[in-house]
Gaussian input, Z-matrix of N, CA and C with variables (Angstrom, degrees):
# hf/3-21g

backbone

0 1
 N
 C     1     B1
 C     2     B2     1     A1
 N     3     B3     2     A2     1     D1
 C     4     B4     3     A3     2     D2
 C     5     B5     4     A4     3     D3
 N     6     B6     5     A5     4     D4
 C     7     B7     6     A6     5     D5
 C     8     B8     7     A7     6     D6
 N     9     B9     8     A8     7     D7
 C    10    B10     9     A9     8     D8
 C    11    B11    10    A10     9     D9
 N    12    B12    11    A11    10    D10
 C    13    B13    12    A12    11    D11
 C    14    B14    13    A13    12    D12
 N    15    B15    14    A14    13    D13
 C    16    B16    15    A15    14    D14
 C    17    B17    16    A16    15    D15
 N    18    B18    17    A17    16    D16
 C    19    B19    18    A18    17    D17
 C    20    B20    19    A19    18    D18
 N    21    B21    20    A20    19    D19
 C    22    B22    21    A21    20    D20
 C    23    B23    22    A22    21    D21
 N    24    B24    23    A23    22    D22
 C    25    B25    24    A24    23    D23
 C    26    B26    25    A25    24    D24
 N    27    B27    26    A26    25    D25
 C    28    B28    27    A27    26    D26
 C    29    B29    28    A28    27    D27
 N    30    B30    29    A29    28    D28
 C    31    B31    30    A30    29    D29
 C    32    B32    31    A31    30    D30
 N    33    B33    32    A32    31    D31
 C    34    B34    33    A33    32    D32
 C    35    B35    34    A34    33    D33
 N    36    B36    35    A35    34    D34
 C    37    B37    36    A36    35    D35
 C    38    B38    37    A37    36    D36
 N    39    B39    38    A38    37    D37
 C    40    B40    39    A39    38    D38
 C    41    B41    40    A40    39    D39
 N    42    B42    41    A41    40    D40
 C    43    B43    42    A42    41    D41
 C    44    B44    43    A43    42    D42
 N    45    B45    44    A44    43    D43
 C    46    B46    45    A45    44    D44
 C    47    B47    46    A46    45    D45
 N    48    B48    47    A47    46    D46
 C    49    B49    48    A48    47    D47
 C    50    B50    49    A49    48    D48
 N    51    B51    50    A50    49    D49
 C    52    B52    51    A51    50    D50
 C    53    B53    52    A52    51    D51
 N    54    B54    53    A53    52    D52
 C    55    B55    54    A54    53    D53
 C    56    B56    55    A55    54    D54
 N    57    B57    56    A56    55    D55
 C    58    B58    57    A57    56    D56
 C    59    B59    58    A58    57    D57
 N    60    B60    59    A59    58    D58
 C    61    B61    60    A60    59    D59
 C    62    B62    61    A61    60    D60
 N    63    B63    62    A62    61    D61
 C    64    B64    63    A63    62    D62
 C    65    B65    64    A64    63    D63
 N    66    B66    65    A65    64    D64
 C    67    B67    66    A66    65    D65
 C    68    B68    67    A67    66    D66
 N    69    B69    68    A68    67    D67
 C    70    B70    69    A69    68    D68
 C    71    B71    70    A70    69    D69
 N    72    B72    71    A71    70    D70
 C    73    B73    72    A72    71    D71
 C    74    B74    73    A73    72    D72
 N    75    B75    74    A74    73    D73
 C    76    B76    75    A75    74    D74
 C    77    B77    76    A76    75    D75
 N    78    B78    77    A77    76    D76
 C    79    B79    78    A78    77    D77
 C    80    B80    79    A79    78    D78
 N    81    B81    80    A80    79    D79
 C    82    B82    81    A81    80    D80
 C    83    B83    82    A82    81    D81
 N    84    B84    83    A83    82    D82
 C    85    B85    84    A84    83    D83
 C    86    B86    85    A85    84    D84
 N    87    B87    86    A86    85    D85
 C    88    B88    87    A87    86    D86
 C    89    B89    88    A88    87    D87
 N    90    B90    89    A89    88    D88
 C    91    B91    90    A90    89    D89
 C    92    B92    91    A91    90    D90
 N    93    B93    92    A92    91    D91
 C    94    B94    93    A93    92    D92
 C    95    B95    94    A94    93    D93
 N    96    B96    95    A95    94    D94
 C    97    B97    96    A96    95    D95
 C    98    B98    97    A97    96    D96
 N    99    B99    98    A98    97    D97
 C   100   B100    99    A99    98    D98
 C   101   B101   100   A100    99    D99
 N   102   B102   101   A101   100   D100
 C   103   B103   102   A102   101   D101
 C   104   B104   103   A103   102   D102
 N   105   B105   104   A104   103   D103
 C   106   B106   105   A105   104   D104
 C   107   B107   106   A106   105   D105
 N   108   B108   107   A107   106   D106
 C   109   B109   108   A108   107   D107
 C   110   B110   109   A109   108   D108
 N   111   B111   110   A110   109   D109
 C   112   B112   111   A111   110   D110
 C   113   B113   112   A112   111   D111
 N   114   B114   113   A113   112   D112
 C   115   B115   114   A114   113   D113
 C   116   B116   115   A115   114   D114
 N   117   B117   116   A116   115   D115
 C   118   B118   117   A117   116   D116
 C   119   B119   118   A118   117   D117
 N   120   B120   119   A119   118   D118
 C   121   B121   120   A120   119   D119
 C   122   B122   121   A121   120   D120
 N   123   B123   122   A122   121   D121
 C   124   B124   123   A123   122   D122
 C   125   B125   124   A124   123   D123
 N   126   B126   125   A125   124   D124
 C   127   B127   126   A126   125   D125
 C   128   B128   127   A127   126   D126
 N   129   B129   128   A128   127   D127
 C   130   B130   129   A129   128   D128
 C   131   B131   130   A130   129   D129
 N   132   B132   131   A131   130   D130
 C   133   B133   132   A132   131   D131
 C   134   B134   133   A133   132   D132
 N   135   B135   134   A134   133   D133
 C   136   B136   135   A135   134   D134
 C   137   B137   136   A136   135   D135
 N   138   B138   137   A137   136   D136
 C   139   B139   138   A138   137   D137
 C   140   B140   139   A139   138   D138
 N   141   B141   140   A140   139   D139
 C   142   B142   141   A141   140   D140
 C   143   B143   142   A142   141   D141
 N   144   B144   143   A143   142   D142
 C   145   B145   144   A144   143   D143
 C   146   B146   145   A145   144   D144
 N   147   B147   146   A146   145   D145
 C   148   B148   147   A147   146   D146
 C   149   B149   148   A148   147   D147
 N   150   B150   149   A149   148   D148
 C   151   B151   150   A150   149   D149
 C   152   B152   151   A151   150   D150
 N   153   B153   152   A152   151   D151
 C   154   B154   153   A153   152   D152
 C   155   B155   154   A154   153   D153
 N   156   B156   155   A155   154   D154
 C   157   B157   156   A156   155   D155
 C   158   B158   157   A157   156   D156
 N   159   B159   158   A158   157   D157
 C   160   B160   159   A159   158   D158
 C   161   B161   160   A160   159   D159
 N   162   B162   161   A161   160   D160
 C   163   B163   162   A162   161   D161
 C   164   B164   163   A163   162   D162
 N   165   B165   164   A164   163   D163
 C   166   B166   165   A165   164   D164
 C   167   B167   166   A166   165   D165
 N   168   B168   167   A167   166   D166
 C   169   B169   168   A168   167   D167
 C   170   B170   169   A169   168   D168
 N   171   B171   170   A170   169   D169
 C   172   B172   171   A171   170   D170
 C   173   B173   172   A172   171   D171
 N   174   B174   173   A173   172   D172
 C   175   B175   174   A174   173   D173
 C   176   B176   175   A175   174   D174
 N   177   B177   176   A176   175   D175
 C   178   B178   177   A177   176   D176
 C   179   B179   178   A178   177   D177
 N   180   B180   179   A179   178   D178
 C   181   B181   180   A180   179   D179
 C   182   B182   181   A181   180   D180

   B1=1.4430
   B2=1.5352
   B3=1.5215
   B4=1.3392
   B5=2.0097
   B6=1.2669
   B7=1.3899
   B8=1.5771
   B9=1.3917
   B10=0.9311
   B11=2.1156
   B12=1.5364
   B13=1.6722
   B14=1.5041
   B15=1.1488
   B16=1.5323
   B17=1.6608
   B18=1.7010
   B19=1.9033
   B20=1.7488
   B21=1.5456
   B22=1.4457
   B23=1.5430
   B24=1.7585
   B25=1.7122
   B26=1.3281
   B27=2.1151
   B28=1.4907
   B29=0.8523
   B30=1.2716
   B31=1.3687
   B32=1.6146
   B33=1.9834
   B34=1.3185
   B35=1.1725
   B36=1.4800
   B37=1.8722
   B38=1.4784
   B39=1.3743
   B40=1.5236
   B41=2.0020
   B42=1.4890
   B43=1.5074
   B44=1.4616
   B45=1.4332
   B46=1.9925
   B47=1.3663
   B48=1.5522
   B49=1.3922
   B50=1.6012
   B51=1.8001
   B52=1.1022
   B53=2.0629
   B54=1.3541
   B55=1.2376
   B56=1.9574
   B57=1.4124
   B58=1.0610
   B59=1.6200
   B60=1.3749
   B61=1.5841
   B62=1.3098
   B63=1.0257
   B64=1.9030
   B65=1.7767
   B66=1.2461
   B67=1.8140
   B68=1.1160
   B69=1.8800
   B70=1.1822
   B71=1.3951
   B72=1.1889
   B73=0.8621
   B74=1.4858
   B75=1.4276
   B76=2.1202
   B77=1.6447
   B78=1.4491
   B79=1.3251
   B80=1.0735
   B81=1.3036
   B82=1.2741
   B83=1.5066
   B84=1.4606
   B85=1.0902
   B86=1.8593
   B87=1.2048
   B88=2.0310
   B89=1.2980
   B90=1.1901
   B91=1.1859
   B92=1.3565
   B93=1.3499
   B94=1.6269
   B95=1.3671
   B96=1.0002
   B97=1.6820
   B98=1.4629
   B99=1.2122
   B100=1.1259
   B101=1.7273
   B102=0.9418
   B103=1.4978
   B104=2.3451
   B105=1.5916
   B106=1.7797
   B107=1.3993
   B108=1.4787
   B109=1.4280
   B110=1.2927
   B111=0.9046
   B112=1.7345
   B113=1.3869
   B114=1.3829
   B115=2.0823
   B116=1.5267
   B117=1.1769
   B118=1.7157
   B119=1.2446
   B120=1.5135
   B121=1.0413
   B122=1.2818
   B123=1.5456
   B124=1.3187
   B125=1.6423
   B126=1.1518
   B127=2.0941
   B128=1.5987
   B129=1.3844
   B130=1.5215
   B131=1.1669
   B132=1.4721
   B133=1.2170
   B134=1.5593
   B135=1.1838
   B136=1.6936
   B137=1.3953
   B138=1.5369
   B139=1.6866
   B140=1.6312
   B141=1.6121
   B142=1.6359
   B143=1.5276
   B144=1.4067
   B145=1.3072
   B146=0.9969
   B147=1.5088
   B148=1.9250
   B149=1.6016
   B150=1.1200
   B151=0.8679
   B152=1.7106
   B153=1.4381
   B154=1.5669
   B155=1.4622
   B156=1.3129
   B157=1.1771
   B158=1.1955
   B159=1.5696
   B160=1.7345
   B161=1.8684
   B162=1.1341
   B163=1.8020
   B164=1.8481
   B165=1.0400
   B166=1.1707
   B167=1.3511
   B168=1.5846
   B169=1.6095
   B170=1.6816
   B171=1.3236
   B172=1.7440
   B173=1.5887
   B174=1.7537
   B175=1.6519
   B176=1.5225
   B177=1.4306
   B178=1.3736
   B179=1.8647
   B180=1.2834
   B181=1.6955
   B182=0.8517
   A1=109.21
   A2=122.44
   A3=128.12
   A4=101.79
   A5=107.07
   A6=88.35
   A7=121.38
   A8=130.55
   A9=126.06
   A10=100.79
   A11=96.09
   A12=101.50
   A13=104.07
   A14=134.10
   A15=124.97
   A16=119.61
   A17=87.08
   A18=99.72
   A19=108.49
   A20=103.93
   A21=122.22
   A22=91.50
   A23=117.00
   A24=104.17
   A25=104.91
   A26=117.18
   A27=104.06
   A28=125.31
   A29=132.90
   A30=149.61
   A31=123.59
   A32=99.38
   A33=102.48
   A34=108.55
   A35=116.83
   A36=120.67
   A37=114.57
   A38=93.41
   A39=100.88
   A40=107.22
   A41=110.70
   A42=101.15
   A43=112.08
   A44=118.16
   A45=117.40
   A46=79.47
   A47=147.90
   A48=116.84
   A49=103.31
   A50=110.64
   A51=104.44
   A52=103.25
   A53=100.93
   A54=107.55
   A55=110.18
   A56=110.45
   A57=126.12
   A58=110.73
   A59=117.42
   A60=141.69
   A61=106.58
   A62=102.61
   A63=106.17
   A64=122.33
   A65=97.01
   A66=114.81
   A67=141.01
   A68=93.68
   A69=121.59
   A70=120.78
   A71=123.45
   A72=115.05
   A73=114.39
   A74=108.39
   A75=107.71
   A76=86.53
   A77=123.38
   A78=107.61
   A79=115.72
   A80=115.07
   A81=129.38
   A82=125.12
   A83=113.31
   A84=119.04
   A85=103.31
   A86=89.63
   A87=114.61
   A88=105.84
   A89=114.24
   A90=117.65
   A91=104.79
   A92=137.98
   A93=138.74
   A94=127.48
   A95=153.45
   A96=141.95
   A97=104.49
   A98=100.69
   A99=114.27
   A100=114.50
   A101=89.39
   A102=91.99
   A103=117.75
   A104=75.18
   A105=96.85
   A106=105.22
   A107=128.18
   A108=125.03
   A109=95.89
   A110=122.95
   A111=123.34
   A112=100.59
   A113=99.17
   A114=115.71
   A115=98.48
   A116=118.53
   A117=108.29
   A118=97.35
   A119=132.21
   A120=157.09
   A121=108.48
   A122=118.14
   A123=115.59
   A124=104.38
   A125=112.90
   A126=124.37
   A127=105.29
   A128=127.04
   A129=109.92
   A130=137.34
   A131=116.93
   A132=152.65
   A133=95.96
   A134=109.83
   A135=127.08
   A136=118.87
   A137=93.67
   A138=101.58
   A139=114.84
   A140=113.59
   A141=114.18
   A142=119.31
   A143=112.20
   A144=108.07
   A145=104.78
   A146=96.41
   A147=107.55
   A148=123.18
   A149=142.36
   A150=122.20
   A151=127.14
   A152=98.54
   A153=102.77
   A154=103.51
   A155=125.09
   A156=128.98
   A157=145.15
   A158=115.78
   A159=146.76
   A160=83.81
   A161=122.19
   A162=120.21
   A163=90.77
   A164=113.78
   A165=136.71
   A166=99.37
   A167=119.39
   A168=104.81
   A169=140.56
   A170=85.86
   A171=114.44
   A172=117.42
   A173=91.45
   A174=89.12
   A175=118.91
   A176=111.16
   A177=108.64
   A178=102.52
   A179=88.37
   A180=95.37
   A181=127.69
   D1=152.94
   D2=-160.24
   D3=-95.05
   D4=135.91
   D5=169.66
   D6=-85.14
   D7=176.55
   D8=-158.08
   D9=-103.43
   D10=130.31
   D11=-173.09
   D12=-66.47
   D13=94.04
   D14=-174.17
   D15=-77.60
   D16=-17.55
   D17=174.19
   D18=-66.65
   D19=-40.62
   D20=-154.01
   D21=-69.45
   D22=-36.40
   D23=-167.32
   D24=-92.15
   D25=-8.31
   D26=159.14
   D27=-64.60
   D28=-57.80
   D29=164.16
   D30=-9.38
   D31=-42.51
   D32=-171.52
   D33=-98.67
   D34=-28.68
   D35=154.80
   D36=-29.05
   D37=-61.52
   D38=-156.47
   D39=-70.64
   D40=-36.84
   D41=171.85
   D42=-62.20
   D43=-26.29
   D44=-163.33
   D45=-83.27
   D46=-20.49
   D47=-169.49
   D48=-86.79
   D49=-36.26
   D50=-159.50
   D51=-80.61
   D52=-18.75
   D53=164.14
   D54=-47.44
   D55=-64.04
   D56=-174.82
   D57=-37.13
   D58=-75.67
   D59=152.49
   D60=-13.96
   D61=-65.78
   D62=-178.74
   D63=-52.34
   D64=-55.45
   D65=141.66
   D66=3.55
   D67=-77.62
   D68=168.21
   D69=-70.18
   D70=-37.64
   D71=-167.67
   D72=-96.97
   D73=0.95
   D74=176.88
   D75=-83.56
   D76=-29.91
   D77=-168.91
   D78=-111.66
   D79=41.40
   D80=139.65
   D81=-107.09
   D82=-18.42
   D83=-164.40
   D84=-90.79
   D85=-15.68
   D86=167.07
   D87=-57.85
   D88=-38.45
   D89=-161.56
   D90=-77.06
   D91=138.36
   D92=166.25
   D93=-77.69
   D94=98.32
   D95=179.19
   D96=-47.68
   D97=147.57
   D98=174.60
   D99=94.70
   D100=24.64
   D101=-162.25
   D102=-109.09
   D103=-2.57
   D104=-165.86
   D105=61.68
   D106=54.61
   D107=163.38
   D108=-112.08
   D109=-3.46
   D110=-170.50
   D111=-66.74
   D112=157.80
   D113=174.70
   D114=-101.47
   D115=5.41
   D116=-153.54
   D117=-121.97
   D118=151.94
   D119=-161.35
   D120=-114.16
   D121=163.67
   D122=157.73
   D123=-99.56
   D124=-18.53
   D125=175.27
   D126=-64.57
   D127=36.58
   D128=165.67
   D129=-81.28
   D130=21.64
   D131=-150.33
   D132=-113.47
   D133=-42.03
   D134=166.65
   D135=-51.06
   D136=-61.51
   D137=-178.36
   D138=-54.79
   D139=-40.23
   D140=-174.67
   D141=-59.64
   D142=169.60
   D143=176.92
   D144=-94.10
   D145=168.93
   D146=166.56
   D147=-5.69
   D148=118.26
   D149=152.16
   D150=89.13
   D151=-11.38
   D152=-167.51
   D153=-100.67
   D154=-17.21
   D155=166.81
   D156=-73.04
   D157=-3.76
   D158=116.58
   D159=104.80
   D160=35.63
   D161=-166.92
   D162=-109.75
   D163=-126.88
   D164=-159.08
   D165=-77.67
   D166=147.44
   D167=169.92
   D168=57.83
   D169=18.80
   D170=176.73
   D171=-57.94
   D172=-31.65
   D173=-178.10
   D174=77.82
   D175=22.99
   D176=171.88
   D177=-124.64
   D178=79.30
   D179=166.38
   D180=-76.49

């Protein structure tokens, strides 16, 4: 019985991911800014916690 190539099924992982990646990223790069497809905010100031966002109310008097 044959053993099993464990390099041969890394090998093919690792191109379908970097395949994958590559992907992603032409179709994103399709994409135009400015366009309101974005996920991103200019309010990320919202998302942080207390204090970590160094703006208003920092507490360093």
């Amino acid at each position: 019985m044959a053993t099993p190539n464990y390099g041969f099924e890394k090998r093919q992982r690792e191109l379908a991911k970097k395949r994958k990646k590559e992907d992603k990223l032409k179709a994103k790069a399709e994409r135009k800014p400015g366009q309101g497809d974005d996920d991103h905010t200019d309010g990320d100031a919202d998302n942080a916690a207390p204090g970590e966002s160094g703006g208003e109310g920092s507490g360093s008097d």
